[in-house]
C-alpha positions in Angstrom: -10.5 1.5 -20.4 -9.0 3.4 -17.2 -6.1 1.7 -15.7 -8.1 1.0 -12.4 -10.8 -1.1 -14.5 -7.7 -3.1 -15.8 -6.4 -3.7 -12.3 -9.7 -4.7 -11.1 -10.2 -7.5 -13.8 -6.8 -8.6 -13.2 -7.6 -8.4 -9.7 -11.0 -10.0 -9.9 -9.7 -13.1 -12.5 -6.7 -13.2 -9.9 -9.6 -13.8 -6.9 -12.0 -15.8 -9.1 -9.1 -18.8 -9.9 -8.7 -18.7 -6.2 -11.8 -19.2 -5.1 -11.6 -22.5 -7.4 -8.8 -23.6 -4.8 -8.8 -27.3 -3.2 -8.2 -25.9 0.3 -12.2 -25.0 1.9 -10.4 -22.5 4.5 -8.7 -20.7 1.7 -12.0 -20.1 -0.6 -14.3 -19.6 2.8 -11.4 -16.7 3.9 -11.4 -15.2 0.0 -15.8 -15.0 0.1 -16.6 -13.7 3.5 -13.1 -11.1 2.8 -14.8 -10.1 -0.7 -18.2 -9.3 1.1 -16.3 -7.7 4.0 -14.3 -5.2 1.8 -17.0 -4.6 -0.7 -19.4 -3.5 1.9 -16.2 -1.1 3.7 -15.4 0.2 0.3 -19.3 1.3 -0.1 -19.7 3.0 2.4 -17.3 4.7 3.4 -15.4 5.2 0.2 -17.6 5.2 -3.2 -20.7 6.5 -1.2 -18.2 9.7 0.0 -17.1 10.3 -3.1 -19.9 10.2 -5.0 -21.4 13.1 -2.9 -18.6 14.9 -2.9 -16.2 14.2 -5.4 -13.8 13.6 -3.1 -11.7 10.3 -3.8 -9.4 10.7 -0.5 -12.0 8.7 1.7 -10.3 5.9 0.4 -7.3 6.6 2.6 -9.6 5.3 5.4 -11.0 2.7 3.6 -8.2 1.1 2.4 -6.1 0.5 5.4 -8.8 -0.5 7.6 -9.6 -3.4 4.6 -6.3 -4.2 5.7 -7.1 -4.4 9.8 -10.3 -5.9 8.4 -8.4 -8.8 7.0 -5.9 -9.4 10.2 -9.1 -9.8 12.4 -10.5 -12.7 9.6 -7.0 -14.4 9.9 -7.4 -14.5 13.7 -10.8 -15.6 14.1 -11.2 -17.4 11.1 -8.1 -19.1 9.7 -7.5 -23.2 10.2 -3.7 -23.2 9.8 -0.9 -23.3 12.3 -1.5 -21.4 15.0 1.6 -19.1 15.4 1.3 -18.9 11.9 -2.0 -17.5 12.3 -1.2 -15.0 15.1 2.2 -13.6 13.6 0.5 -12.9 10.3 -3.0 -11.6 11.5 -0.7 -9.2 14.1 1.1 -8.1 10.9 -2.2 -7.2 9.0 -3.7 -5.4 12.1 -0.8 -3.2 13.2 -0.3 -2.4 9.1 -3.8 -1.3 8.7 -4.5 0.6 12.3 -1.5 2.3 12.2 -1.9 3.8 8.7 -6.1 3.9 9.5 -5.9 6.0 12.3 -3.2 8.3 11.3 -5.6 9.0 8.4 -8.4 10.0 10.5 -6.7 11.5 13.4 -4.5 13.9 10.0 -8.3 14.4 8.6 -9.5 15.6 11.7 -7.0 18.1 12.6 -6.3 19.3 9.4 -9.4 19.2 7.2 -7.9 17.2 4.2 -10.2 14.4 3.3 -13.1 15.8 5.2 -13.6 19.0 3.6 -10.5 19.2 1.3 -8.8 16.5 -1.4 -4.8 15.1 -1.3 -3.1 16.5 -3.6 -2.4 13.3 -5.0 -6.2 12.9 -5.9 -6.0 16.2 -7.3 -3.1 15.3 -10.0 -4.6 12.0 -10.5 -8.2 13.7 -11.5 -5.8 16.3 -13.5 -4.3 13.7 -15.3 -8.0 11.8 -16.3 -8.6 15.8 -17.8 -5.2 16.2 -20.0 -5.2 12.6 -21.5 -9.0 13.7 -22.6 -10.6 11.2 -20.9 -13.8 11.3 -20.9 -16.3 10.6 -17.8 -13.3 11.3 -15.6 -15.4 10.6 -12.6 -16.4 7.3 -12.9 -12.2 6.1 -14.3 -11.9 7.9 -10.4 -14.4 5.6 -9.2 -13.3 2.4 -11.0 -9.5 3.6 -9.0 -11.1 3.3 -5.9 -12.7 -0.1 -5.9 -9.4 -1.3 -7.5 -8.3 -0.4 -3.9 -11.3 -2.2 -2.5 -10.9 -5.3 -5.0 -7.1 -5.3 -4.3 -8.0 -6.2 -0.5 -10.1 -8.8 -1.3 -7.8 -10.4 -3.6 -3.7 -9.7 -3.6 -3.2 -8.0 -0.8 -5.4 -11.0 1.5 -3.7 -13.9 -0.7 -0.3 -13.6 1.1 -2.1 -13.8 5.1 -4.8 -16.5 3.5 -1.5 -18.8 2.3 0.3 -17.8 5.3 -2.7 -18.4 8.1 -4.2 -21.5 6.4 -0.5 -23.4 6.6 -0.9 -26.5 8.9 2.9 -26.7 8.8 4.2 -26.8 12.6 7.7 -26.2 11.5 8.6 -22.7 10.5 10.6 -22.2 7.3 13.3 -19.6 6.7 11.6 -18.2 4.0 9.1 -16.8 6.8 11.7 -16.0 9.0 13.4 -14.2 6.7 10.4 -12.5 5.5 9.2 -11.0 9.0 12.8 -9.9 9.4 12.6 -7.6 6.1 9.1 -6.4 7.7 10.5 -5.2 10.8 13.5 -3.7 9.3 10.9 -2.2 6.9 9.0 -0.8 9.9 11.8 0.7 11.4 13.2 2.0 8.6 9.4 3.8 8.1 9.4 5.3 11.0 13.0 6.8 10.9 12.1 8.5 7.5 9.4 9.7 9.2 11.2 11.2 12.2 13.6 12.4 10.3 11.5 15.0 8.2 9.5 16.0 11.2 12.7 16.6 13.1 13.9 18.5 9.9 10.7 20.6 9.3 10.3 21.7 12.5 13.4 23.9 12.1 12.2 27.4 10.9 15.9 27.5 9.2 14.4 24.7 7.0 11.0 26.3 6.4 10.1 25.9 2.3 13.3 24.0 1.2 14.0 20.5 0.7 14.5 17.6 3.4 17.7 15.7 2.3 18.8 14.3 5.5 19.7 10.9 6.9 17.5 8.7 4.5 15.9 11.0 2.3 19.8 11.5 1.3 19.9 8.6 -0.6 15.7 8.4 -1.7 13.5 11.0 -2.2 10.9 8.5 -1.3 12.3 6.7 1.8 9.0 6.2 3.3 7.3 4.8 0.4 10.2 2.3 -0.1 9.9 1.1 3.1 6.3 0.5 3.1 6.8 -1.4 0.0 9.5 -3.3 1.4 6.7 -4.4 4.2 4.4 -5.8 1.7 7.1 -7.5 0.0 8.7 -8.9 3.2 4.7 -10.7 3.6 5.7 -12.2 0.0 8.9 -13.4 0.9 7.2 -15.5 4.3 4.5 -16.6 1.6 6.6 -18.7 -0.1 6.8 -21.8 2.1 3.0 -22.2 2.1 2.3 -21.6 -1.5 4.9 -24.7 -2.4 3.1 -26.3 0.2 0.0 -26.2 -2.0 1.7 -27.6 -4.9 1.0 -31.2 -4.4 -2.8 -30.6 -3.5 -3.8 -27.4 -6.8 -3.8 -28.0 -10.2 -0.7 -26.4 -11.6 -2.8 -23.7 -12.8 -4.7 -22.7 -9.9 -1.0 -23.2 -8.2 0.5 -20.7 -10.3 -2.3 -18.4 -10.3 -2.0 -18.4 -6.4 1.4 -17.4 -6.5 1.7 -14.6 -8.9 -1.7 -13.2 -7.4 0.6 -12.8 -3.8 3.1 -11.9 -5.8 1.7 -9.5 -6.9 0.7 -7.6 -3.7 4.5 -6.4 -3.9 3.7 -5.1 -7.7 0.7 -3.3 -6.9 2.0 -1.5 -4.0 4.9 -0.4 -6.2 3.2 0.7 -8.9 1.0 2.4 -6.3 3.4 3.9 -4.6 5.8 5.1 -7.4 3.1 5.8 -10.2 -0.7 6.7 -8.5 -0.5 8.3 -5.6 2.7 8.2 -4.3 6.3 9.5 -5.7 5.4 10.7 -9.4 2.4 13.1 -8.0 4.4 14.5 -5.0 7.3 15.6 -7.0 4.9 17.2 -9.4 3.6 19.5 -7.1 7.1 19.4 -5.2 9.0 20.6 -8.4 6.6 23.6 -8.6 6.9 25.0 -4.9 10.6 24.8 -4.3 13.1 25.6 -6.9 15.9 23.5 -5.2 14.0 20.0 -5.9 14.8 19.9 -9.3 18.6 20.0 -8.2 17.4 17.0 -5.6 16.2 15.0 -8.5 18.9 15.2 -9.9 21.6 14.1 -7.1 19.1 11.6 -5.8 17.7 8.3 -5.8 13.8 8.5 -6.3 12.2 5.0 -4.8 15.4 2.6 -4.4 17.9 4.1 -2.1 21.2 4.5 -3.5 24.4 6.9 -3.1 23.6 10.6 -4.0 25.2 11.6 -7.0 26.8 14.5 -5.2 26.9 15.7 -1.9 23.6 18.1 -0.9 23.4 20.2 2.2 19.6 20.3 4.0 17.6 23.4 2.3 14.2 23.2 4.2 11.2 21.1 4.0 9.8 18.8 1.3 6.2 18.0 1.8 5.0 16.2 5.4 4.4 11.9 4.9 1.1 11.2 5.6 1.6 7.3 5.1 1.0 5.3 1.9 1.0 7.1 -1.6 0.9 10.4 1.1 2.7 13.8 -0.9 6.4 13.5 0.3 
C-alpha cells in the first residue's frame, strides 16, 4: 500500500467520524466541501495527469481547494461572525496567493504545463527504486491524498473555527492569528531574500545562505508550516467548546483530525515534496551544499554550526513543497 493510500484512509476515517458530529453546520460544511474538492481534484488534477503523466497539476488544485474552502466559510458557516470572516480571509489569501503564483510560474516558464517539478520527478523516481510496482496509480493515490486532505484536515480547523457561536474571542485565537502573520512575514522575507540574492550574477550557481536561509535551509517551508499550525493553535477554543455537546470519541477524533493539518503539512513539506527532494537535486548541482548541510539547520531554524559566507544561488521557492 503506497503512503498516499494510507493518508487517504486516515484522511477519509478522519472525515467519516466527523461527519457523525452533533453540530448540522459542521457535517453540512464537511459534505458540500467533500463534493467541492472532489470535483476540483478531477478535473483539474487526476484528469491532467492521467493524460499526461504529469502529477504537478496538483499545485493548482490544491491551493485553490484551499480558496475553495475560505469562500464555504464565508457564505456558508453559522458561527460568530468575526469568527467567520477572520478565518474564511485566512483560507482565501492562503490559497490565492499560492494558486495564482502557480499559474502565473506555469505560464511563464512552462513547468507544469509542458514540463514536471522536480519534486514530482524524485517522488516518481523513488516509486521506481523501492520496486514498486504500478508506480502510476501510488502517483495517483498521492494526489487525491491532496484532494482528500482538503476535504478533511486541512477544512476541520476553519469548520471548528467558523461554526463557533462564541462572541467572546479567546487567546488561544489570538495568539494563533499572531503566529500566522508572523508566519506570513516571515514567508515573504525568505522569499525576498533569495530573489534579492540570485539576482546577483556574483551568486549565479552557489548557495543562498543569507539572512534566514542562514539559520534553515528551508525557511520558506517552515514558515508556511508555521501558518497552518498558527490555524491549529486558534482552533483550540472551539474544539473544547464542542466537548460538552460530542461523544468523547467523536470529540477526540475532531481534534487530532485539526491537529493534524500541522502534521500533514510537515510531513509534506519536509518528506514529499518539499525539503528532502530539493536537496537531492541540490546536493548534485552545487558542490558547496553539502558543506551547507552540514553548518545548517534543515526545517527548524537554529544557529549555524559555523559561520558561511553567501556562494550563489540555491534553487528559486516556488511556494509549498516548491525545490528550494
Amino acid at each position: 500500500m503506497s503512503f498516499g493510500t494510507i493518508l487517504s484512509v486516515i484522511f477519509l476515517f478522519i472525515w467519516g467520524v466527523a461527519m457523525s458530529a452533533h453540530s448540522q453546520d459542521l457535517t453540512n460544511l464537511l459534505l458540500v466541501n467533500a463534493a467541492v474538492q472532489m470535483l476540483l481534484f478531477i478535473v483539474v488534477a487526476c484528469i491532467p495527469f492521467l493524460r499526461t503523466g504529469r502529477m504537478s497539476y496538483v499545485d493548482i488544485a490544491w491551493p485553490f481547494g484551499v480558496a475553495l474552502i475560505g469562500v464555504q466559510l464565508l457564505l456558508f458557516a453559522d458561527g460568530d461572525i468575526v469568527r467567520k470572516i477572520a478565518v474564511g480571509a485566512v483560507y482565501l489569501f492562503i490559497g490565492l496567493r499560492m494558486g495564482m503564483g502557480a499559474v502565473v510560474m506555469g505560464r511563464a516558464t512552462g513547468v507544469i504545463f509542458k514540463t514536471e517539478f522536480p519534486r514530482y520527478q524524485y517522488r516518481k523516481m523513488m516509486f521506481e527504486k523501492t520496486g514498486a510496482r504500478h508506480a502510476r496509480m501510488h502517483m495517483l493515490a498521492e494526489i487525491l491524498a491532496q484532494g482528500i486532505a482538503n476535504m478533511s484536515v486541512l477544512a476541520l480547523p476553519g469548520f471548528l473555527i467558523a461554526t463557533n457561536t462564541s462572541p467572546s474571542i479567546s487567546g488561544w485565537e489570538i495568539v494563533g492569528i499572531l503566529v500566522w502573520a508572523v508566519a506570513y512575514i516571515l514567508e515573504t522575507v525568505a522569499d525576498t531574500q533569495k530573489l534579492l540574492f540570485i539576482s546577483k550574477s556574483e551568486n549565479k550557481g552557489g548557495v543562498c545562505n543569507v539572512g534566514l536561509w542562514k539559520y534553515s535551509r528551508h525557511p520558506n517551508y517552515f514558515a508556511e508550516w508555521l501558518v497552518w499550525t498558527g490555524l491549529v493553535i486558534a482552533t483550540v477554543p472551539s474544539w473544547l467548546a464542542l466537548q460538552g455537546t460530542e461523544s468523547f470519541f467523536v470529540w477526540l477524533v475532531l481534534g487530532v483530525g485539526a491537529l493534524c493539518a500541522s502534521i500533514m503539512l510537515y510531513i509534506t513539506l519536509v518528506y514529499l515534496t518539499g525539503a528532502k527532494p530539493a536537496e537531492y537535486y541540490s546536493v548534485r548541482k552545487r558542490p558547496q551544499y553539502r558543506e551547507y548541510q552540514e553548518t545548517t539547520s534543515m526545517f527548524f531554524p537554529w544557529f549555524p554550526k559555523a559561520d558561511a559566507s553567501p556562494v550563489g544561488l540555491d534553487e528559486v521557492t516556488t511556494r509549498r513543497g516548491s525545490s528550494d
